[in-house]
C-alpha positions in Angstrom: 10.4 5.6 -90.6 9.2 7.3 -87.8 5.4 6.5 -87.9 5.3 4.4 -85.3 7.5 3.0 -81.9 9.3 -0.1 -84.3 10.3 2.8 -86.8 12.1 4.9 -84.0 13.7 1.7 -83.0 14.4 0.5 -86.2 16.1 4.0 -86.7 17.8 4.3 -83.4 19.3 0.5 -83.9 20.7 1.8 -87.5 22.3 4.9 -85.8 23.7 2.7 -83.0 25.1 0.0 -85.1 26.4 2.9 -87.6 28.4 4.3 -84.5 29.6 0.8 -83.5 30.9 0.5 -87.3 32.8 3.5 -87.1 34.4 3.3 -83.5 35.6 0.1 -85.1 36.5 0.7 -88.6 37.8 4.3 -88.3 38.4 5.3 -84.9 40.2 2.9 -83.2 42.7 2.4 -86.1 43.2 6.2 -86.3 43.9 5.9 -82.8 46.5 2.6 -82.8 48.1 2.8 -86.1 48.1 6.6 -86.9 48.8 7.4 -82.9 45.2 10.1 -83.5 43.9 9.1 -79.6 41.5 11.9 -80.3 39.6 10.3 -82.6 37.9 7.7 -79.9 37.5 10.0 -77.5 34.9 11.9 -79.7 33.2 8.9 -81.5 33.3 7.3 -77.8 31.3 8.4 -76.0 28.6 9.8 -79.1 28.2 5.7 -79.7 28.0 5.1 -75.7 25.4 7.9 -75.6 23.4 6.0 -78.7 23.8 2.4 -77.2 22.5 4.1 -73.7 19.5 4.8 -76.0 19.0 2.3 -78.0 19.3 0.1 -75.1 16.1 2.1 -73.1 14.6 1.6 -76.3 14.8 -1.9 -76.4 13.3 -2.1 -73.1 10.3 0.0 -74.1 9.8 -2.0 -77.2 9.7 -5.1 -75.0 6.8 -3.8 -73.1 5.2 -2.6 -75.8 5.3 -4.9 -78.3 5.3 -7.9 -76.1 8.5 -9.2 -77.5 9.6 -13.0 -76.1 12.4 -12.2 -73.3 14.7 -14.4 -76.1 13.8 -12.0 -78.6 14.5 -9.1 -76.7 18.2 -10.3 -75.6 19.0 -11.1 -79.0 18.2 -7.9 -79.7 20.4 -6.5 -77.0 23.2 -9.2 -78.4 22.7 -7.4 -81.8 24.2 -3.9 -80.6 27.3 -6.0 -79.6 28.2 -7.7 -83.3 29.4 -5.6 -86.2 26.3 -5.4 -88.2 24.4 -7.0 -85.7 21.7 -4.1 -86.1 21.9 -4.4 -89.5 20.5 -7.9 -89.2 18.3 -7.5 -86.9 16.6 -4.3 -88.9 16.1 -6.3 -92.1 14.1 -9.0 -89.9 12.1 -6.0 -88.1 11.6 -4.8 -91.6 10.5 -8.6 -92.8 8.1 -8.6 -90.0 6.8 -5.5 -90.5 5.9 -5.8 -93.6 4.2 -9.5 -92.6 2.4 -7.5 -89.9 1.2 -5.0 -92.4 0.1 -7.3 -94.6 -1.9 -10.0 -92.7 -3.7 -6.7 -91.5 
Protein backbone atom coordinates (compact mmCIF):
# COMPACT_ATOMS: atom_id res chain seq x y z
CA UNK A 1 0.00 0.00 0.00
CA UNK A 2 2.70 2.13 0.54
CA UNK A 3 4.44 2.12 -2.90
CA UNK A 4 3.62 5.21 -3.94
CA UNK A 5 2.06 9.00 -2.60
CA UNK A 6 -1.98 7.63 -3.35
CA UNK A 7 -1.08 4.49 -1.27
CA UNK A 8 0.09 6.67 1.86
CA UNK A 9 -3.07 8.59 1.35
CA UNK A 10 -5.21 5.94 0.66
CA UNK A 11 -3.78 4.45 4.03
CA UNK A 12 -3.80 7.68 6.10
CA UNK A 13 -7.64 8.35 4.84
CA UNK A 14 -8.42 4.60 6.20
CA UNK A 15 -6.76 5.33 9.62
CA UNK A 16 -8.57 8.73 9.78
CA UNK A 17 -11.98 7.64 8.91
CA UNK A 18 -11.27 4.45 11.29
CA UNK A 19 -10.70 7.08 14.21
CA UNK A 20 -13.72 9.15 13.15
CA UNK A 21 -15.80 5.61 13.42
CA UNK A 22 -14.72 5.03 16.75
CA UNK A 23 -14.94 8.67 18.36
CA UNK A 24 -18.39 8.10 17.14
CA UNK A 25 -19.42 4.62 17.70
CA UNK A 26 -17.51 3.88 20.99
CA UNK A 27 -16.27 6.92 22.55
CA UNK A 28 -18.75 9.30 22.72
CA UNK A 29 -21.41 6.79 23.97
CA UNK A 30 -18.97 5.56 26.60
CA UNK A 31 -18.75 9.03 27.47
CA UNK A 32 -22.81 10.04 27.46
CA UNK A 33 -24.47 6.92 28.43
CA UNK A 34 -21.85 5.04 30.57
CA UNK A 35 -20.66 8.72 32.18
CA UNK A 36 -16.59 7.16 30.92
CA UNK A 37 -15.60 11.17 29.88
CA UNK A 38 -12.17 9.52 29.59
CA UNK A 39 -12.72 7.74 26.81
CA UNK A 40 -12.89 10.97 24.33
CA UNK A 41 -10.34 12.62 25.77
CA UNK A 42 -7.87 9.79 24.58
CA UNK A 43 -9.55 8.85 21.16
CA UNK A 44 -9.81 12.83 20.81
CA UNK A 45 -7.29 14.23 20.10
CA UNK A 46 -5.35 10.70 18.44
CA UNK A 47 -8.35 11.32 15.57
CA UNK A 48 -7.56 15.26 15.63
CA UNK A 49 -3.93 14.42 15.28
CA UNK A 50 -4.82 11.92 12.17
CA UNK A 51 -7.34 14.38 10.45
CA UNK A 52 -4.43 17.17 10.95
CA UNK A 53 -2.53 14.69 8.75
CA UNK A 54 -4.65 13.43 6.54
CA UNK A 55 -5.73 16.91 5.86
CA UNK A 56 -1.75 18.09 4.84
CA UNK A 57 -1.96 15.07 2.93
CA UNK A 58 -4.72 15.99 0.90
CA UNK A 59 -3.11 19.11 0.15
CA UNK A 60 0.06 17.46 -1.11
CA UNK A 61 -1.87 15.05 -3.15
CA UNK A 62 -3.60 17.98 -4.80
CA UNK A 63 -0.30 19.35 -5.93
CA UNK A 64 0.95 16.33 -6.88
CA UNK A 65 -1.52 14.58 -8.55
CA UNK A 66 -3.17 17.59 -10.09
CA UNK A 67 -6.42 16.76 -8.56
CA UNK A 68 -9.55 19.25 -9.83
CA UNK A 69 -10.09 21.84 -6.75
CA UNK A 70 -13.83 19.92 -6.73
CA UNK A 71 -12.08 16.73 -6.28
CA UNK A 72 -9.90 17.80 -3.73
CA UNK A 73 -12.88 19.32 -1.37
CA UNK A 74 -14.78 16.32 -1.77
CA UNK A 75 -12.12 14.70 -0.59
CA UNK A 76 -11.73 17.01 2.42
CA UNK A 77 -15.85 16.53 2.78
CA UNK A 78 -15.10 12.74 3.01
CA UNK A 79 -13.21 13.00 6.46
CA UNK A 80 -16.36 14.68 7.79
CA UNK A 81 -19.09 11.69 6.89
CA UNK A 82 -19.09 8.41 8.68
CA UNK A 83 -17.50 6.27 6.04
CA UNK A 84 -16.84 9.06 4.03
CA UNK A 85 -13.11 7.71 3.57
CA UNK A 86 -14.29 4.49 3.08
CA UNK A 87 -15.94 5.69 -0.13
CA UNK A 88 -13.69 7.73 -1.25
CA UNK A 89 -10.78 4.77 -0.90
CA UNK A 90 -12.83 2.33 -2.98
CA UNK A 91 -12.90 5.09 -5.87
CA UNK A 92 -9.09 5.85 -5.36
CA UNK A 93 -8.70 2.09 -5.50
CA UNK A 94 -11.15 2.04 -8.88
CA UNK A 95 -8.97 4.59 -10.32
CA UNK A 96 -6.01 3.16 -9.52
CA UNK A 97 -6.48 0.21 -10.86
CA UNK A 98 -7.82 2.15 -14.28
CA UNK A 99 -4.60 4.10 -14.12
CA UNK A 100 -2.57 0.90 -13.88
CA UNK A 101 -4.21 -0.58 -16.44
CA UNK A 102 -4.44 1.96 -19.37
CA UNK A 103 -0.58 2.02 -18.58
Amino acid sequence: MFKNALGTFRFIGLLEGSSLLILLFIAMPLKYFFEFPEAVSMIGPIHGALFSIYILVTIYMTFIFRWPFRFSIGAVASAFLPFGNFILDKRLENWQQLKTSAA
